[in-house]
Jmol script that loads the backbone (N, CA, C; Angstrom):
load data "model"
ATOM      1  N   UNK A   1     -99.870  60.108 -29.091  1.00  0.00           N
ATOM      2  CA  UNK A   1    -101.209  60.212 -29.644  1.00  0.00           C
ATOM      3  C   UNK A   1    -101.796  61.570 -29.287  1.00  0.00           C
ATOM      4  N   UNK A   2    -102.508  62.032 -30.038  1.00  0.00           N
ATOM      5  CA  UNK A   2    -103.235  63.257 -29.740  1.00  0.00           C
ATOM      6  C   UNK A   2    -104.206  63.188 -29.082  1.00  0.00           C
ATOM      7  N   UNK A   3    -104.208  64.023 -27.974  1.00  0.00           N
ATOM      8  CA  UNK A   3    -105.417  63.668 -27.593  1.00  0.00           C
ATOM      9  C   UNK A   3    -107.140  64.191 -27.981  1.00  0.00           C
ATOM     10  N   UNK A   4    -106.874  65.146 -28.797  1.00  0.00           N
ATOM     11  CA  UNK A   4    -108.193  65.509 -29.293  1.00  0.00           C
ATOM     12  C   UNK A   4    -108.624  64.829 -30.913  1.00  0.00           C
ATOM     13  N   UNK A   5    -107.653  63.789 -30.709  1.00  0.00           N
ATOM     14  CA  UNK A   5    -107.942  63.197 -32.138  1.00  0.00           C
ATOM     15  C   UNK A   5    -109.336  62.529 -32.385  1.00  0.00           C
ATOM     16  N   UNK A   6    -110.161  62.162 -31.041  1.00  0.00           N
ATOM     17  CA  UNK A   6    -111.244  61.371 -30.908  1.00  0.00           C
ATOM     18  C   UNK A   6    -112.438  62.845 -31.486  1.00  0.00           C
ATOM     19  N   UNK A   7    -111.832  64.007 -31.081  1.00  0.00           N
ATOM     20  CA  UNK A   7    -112.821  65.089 -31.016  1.00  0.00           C
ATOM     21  C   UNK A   7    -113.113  65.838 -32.422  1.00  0.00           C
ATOM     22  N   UNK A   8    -111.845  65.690 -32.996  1.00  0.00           N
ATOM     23  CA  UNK A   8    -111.625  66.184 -34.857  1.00  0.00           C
ATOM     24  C   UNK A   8    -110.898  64.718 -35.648  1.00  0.00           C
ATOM     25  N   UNK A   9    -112.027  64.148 -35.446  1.00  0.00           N
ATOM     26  CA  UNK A   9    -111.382  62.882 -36.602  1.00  0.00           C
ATOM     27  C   UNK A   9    -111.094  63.475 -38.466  1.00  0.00           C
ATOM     28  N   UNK A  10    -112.233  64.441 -38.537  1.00  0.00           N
ATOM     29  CA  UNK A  10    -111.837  64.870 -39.538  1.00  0.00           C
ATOM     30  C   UNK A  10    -110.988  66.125 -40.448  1.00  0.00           C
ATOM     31  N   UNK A  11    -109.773  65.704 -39.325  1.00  0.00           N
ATOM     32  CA  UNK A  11    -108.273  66.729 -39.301  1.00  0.00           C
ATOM     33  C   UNK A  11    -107.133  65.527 -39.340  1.00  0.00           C
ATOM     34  N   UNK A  12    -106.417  65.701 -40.364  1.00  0.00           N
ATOM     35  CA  UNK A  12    -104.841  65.160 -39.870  1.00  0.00           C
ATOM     36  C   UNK A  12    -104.117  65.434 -39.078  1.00  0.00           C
ATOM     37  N   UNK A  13    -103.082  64.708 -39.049  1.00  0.00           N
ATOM     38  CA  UNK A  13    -102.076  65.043 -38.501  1.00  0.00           C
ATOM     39  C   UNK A  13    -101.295  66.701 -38.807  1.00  0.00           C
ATOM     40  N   UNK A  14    -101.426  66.986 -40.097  1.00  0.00           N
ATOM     41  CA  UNK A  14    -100.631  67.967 -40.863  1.00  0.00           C
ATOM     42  C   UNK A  14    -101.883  69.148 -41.119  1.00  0.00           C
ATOM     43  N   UNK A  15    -102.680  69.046 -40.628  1.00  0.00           N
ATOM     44  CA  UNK A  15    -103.278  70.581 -40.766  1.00  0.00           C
ATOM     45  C   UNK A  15    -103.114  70.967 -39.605  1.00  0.00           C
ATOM     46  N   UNK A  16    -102.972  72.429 -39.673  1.00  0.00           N
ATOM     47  CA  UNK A  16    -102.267  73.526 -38.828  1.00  0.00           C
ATOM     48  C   UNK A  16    -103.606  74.777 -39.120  1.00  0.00           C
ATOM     49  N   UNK A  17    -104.279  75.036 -37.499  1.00  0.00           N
ATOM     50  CA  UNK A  17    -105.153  75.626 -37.421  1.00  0.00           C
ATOM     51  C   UNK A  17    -106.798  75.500 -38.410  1.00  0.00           C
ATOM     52  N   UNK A  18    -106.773  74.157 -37.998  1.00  0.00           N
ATOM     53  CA  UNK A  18    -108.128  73.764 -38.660  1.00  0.00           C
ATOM     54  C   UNK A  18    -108.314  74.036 -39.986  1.00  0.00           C
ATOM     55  N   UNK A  19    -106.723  74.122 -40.319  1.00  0.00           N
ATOM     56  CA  UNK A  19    -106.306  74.067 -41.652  1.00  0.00           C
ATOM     57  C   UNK A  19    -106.905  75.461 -42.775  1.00  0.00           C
ATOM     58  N   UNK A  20    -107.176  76.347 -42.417  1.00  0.00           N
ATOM     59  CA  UNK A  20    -107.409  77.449 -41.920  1.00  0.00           C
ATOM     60  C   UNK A  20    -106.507  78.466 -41.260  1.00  0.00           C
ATOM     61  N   UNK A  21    -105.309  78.811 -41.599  1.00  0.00           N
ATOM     62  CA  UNK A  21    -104.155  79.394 -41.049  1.00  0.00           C
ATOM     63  C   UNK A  21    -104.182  80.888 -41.105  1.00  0.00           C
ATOM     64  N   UNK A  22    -105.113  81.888 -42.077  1.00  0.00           N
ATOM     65  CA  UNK A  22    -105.748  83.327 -42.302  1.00  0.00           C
ATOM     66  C   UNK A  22    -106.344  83.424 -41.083  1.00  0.00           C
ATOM     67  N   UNK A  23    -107.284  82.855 -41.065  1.00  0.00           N
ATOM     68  CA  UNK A  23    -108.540  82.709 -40.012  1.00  0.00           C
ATOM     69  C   UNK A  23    -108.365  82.734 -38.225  1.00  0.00           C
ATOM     70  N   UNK A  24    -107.407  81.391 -37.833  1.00  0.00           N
ATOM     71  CA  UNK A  24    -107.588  81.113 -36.681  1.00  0.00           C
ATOM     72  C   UNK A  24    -105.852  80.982 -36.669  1.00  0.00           C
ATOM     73  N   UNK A  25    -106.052  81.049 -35.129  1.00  0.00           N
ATOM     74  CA  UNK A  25    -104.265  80.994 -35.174  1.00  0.00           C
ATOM     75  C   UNK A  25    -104.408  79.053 -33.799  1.00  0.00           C
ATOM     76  N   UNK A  26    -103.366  78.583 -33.361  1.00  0.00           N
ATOM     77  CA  UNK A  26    -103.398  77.581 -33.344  1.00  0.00           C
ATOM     78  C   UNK A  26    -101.816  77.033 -32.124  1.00  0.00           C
ATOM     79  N   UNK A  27    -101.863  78.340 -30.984  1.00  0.00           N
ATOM     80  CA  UNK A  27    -100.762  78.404 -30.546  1.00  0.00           C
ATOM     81  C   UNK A  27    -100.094  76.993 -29.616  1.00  0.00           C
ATOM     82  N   UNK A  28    -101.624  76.529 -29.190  1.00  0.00           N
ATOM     83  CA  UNK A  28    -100.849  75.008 -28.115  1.00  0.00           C
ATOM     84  C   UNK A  28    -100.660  73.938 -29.196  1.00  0.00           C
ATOM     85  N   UNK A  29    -101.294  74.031 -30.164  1.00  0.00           N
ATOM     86  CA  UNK A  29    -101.646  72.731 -30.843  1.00  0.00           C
ATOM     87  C   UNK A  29    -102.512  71.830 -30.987  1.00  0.00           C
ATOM     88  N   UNK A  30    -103.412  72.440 -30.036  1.00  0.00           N
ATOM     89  CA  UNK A  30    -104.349  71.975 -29.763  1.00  0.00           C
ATOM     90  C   UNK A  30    -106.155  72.551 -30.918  1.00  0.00           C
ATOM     91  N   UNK A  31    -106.801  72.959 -30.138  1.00  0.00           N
ATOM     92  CA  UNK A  31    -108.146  73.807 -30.876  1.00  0.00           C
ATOM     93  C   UNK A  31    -107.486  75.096 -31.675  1.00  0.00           C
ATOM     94  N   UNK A  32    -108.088  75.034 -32.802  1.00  0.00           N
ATOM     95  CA  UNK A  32    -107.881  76.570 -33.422  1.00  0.00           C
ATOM     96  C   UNK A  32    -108.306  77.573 -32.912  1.00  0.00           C
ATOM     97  N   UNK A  33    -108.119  78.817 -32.735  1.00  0.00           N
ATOM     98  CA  UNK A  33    -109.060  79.794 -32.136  1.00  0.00           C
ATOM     99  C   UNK A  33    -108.946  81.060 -32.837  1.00  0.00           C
ATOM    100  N   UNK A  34    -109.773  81.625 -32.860  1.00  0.00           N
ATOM    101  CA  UNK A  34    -109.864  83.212 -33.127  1.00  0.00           C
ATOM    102  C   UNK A  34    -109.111  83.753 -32.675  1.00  0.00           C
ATOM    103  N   UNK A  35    -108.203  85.082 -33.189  1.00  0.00           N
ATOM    104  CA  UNK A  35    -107.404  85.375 -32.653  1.00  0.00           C
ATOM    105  C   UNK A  35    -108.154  86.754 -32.051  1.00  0.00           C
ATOM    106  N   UNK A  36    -107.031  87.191 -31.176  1.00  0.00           N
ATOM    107  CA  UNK A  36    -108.025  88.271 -30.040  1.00  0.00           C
ATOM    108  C   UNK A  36    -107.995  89.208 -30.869  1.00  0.00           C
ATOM    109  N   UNK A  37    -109.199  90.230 -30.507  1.00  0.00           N
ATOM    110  CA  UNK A  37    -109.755  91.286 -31.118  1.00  0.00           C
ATOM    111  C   UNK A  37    -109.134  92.709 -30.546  1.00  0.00           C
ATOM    112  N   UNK A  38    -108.544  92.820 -29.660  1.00  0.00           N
ATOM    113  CA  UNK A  38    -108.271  93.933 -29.375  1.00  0.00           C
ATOM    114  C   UNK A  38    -107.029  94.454 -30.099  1.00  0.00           C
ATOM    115  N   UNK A  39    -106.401  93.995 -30.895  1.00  0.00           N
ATOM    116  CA  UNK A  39    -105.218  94.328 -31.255  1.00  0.00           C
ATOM    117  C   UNK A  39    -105.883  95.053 -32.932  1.00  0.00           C
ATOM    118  N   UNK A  40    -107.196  94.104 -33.781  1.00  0.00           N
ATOM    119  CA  UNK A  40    -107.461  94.830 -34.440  1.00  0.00           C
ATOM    120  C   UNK A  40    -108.347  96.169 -34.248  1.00  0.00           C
ATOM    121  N   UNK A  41    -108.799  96.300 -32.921  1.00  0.00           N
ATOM    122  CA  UNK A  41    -109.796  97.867 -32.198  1.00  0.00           C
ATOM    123  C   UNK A  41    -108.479  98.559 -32.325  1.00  0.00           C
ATOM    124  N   UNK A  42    -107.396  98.501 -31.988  1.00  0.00           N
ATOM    125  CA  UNK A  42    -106.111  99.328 -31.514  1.00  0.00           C
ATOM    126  C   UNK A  42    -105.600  99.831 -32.992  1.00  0.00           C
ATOM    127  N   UNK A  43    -105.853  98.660 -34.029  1.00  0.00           N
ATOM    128  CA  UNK A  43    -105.489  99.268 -35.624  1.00  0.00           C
ATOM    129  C   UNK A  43    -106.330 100.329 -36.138  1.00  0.00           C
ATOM    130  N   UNK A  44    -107.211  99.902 -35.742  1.00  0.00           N
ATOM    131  CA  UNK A  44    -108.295 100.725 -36.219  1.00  0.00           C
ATOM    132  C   UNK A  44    -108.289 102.246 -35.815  1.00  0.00           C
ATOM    133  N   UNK A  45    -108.155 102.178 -34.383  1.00  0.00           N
ATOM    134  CA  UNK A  45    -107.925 103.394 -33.289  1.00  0.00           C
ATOM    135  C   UNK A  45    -106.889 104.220 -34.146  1.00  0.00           C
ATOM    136  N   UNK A  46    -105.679 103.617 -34.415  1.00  0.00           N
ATOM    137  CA  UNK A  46    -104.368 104.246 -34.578  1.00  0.00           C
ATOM    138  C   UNK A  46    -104.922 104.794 -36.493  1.00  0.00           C
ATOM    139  N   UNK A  47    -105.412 103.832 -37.012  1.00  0.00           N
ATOM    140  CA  UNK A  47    -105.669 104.740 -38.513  1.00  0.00           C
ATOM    141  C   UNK A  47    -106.455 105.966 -38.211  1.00  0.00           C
ATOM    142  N   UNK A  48    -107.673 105.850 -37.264  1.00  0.00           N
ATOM    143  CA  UNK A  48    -108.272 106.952 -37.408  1.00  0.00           C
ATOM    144  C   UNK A  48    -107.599 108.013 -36.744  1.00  0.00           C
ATOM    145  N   UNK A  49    -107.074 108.015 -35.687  1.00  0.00           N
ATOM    146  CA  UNK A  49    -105.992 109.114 -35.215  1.00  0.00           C
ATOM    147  C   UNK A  49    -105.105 109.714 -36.393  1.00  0.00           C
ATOM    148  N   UNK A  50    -104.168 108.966 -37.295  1.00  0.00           N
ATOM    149  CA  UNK A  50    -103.741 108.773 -38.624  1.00  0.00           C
ATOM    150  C   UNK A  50    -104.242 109.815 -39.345  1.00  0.00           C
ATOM    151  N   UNK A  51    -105.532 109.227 -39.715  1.00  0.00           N
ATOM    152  CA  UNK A  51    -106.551 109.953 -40.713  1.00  0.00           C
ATOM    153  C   UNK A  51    -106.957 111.417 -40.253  1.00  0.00           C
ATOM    154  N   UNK A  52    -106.861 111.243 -38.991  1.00  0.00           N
ATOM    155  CA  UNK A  52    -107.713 113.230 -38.191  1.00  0.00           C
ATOM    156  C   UNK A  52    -106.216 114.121 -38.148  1.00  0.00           C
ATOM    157  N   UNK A  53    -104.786 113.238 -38.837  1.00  0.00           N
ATOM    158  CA  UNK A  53    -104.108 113.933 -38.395  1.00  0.00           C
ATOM    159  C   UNK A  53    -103.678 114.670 -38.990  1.00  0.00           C
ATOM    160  N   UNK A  54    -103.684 113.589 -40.717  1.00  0.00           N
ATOM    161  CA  UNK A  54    -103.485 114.256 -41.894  1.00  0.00           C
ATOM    162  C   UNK A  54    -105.083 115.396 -42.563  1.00  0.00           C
ATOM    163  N   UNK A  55    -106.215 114.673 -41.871  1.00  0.00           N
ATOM    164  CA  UNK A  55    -107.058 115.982 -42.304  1.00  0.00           C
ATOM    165  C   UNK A  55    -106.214 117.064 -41.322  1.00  0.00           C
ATOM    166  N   UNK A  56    -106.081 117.436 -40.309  1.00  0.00           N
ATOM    167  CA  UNK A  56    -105.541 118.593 -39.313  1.00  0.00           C
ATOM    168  C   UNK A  56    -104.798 118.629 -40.807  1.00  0.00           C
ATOM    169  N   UNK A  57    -103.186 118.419 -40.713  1.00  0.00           N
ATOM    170  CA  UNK A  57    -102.273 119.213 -41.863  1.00  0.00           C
ATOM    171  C   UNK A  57    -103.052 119.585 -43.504  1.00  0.00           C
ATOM    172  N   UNK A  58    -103.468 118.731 -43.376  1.00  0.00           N
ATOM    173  CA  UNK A  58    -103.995 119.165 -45.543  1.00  0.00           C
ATOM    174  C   UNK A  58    -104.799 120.807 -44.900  1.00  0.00           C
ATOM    175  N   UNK A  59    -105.908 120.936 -44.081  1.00  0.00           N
ATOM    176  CA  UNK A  59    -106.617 122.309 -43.640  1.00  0.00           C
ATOM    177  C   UNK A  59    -105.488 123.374 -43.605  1.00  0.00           C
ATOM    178  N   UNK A  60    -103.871 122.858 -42.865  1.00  0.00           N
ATOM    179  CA  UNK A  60    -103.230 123.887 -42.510  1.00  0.00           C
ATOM    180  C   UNK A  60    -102.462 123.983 -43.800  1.00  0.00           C
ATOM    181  N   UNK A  61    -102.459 123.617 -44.339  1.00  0.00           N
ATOM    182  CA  UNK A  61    -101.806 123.231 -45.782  1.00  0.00           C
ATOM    183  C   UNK A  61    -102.907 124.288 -46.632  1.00  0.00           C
ATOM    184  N   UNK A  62    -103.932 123.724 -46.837  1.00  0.00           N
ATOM    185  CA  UNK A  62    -104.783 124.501 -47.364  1.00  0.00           C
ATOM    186  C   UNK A  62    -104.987 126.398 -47.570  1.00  0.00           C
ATOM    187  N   UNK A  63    -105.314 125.818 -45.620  1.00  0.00           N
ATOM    188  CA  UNK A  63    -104.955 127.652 -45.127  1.00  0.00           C
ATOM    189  C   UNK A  63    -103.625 128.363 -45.596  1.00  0.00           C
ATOM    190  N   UNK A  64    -102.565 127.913 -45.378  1.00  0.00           N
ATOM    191  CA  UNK A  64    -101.556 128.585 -45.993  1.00  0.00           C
ATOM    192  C   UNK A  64    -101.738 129.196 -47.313  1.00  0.00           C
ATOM    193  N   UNK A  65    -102.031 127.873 -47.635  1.00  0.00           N
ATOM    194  CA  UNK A  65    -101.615 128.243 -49.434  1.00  0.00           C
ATOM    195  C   UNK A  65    -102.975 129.451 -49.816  1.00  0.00           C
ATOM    196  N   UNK A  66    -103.868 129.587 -49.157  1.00  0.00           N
ATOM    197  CA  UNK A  66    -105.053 130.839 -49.050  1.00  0.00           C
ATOM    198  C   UNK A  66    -104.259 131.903 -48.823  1.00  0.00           C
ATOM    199  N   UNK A  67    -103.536 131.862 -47.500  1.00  0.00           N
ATOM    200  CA  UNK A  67    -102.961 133.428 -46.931  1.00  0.00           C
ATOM    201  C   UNK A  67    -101.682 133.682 -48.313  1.00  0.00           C
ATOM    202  N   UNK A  68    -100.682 132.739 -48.864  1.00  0.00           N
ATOM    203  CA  UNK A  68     -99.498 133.057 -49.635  1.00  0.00           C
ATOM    204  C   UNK A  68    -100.711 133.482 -50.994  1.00  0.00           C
ATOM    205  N   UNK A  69    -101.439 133.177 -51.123  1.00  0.00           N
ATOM    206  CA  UNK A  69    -102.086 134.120 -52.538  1.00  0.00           C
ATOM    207  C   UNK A  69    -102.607 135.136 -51.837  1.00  0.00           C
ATOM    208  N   UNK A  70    -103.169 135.376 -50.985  1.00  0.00           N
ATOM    209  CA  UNK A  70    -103.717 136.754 -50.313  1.00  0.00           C
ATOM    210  C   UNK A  70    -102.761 137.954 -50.026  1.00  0.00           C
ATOM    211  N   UNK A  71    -101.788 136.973 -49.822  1.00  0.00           N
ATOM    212  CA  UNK A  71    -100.140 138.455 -49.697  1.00  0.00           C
ATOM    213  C   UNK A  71     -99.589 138.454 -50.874  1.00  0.00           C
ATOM    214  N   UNK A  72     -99.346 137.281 -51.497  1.00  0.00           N
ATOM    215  CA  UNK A  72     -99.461 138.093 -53.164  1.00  0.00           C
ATOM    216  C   UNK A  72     -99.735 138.780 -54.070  1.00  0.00           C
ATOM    217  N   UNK A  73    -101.091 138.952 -53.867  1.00  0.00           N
ATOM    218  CA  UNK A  73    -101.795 139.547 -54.378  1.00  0.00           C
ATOM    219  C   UNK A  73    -101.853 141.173 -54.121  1.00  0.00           C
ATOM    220  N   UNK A  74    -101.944 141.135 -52.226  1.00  0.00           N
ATOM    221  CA  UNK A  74    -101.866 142.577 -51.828  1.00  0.00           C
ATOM    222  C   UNK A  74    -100.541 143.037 -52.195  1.00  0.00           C
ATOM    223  N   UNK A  75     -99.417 141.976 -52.172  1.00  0.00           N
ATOM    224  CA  UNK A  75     -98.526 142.629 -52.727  1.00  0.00           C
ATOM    225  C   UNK A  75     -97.953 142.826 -53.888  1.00  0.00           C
ATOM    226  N   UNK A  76     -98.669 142.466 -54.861  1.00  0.00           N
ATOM    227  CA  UNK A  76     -98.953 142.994 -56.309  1.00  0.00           C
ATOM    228  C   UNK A  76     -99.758 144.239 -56.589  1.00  0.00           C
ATOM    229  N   UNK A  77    -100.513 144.516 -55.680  1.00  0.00           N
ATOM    230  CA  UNK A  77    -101.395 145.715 -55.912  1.00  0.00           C
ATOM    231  C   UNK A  77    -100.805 146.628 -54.872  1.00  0.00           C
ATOM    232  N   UNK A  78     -99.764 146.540 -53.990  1.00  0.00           N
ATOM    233  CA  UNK A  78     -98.485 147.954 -53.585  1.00  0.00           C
ATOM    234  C   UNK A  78     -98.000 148.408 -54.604  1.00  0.00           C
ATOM    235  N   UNK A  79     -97.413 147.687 -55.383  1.00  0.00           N
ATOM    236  CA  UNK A  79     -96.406 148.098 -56.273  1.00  0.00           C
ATOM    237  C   UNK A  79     -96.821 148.919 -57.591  1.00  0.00           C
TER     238      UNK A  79
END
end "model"
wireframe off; spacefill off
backbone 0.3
color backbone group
């Protein structure tokens, strides 16, 4: 018998995480719970690192492609 069956009468046997499986995760079998938050702060952390890394390259990307027309140019007007 379950013992929290007195506490969620209105759960079966066959729902899995308050039947709600996106939401809450449900590891003893017991109460559903929220799953911990620090793992999505750490996603978050890692995109924005991500994101500052590819702005850094597109600028150096950018800059380049400024200086290869700037020596082109001067070196179209040597010749």
């Amino acid at each position: 018998m379950d013992p929290l069956a007195d506490d969620y009468p209105f759960y079966t046997p066959y729902q899995f995480a308050g039947n709600n499986p996106i939401q809450y995760i449900d590891l003893d079998g017991k109460e559903p719970t929220l799953p911990a938050t620090p793992s999505f702060f750490n996603f978050s952390i890692t995109i924005k690192t991500t994101i500052q890394e590819i702005k850094k390259l597109l600028i150096r990307f950018f800059t380049l492609t400024v200086l290869l027309k700037i020596l082109k140019m001067k070196n179209l007007n040597l010749k």
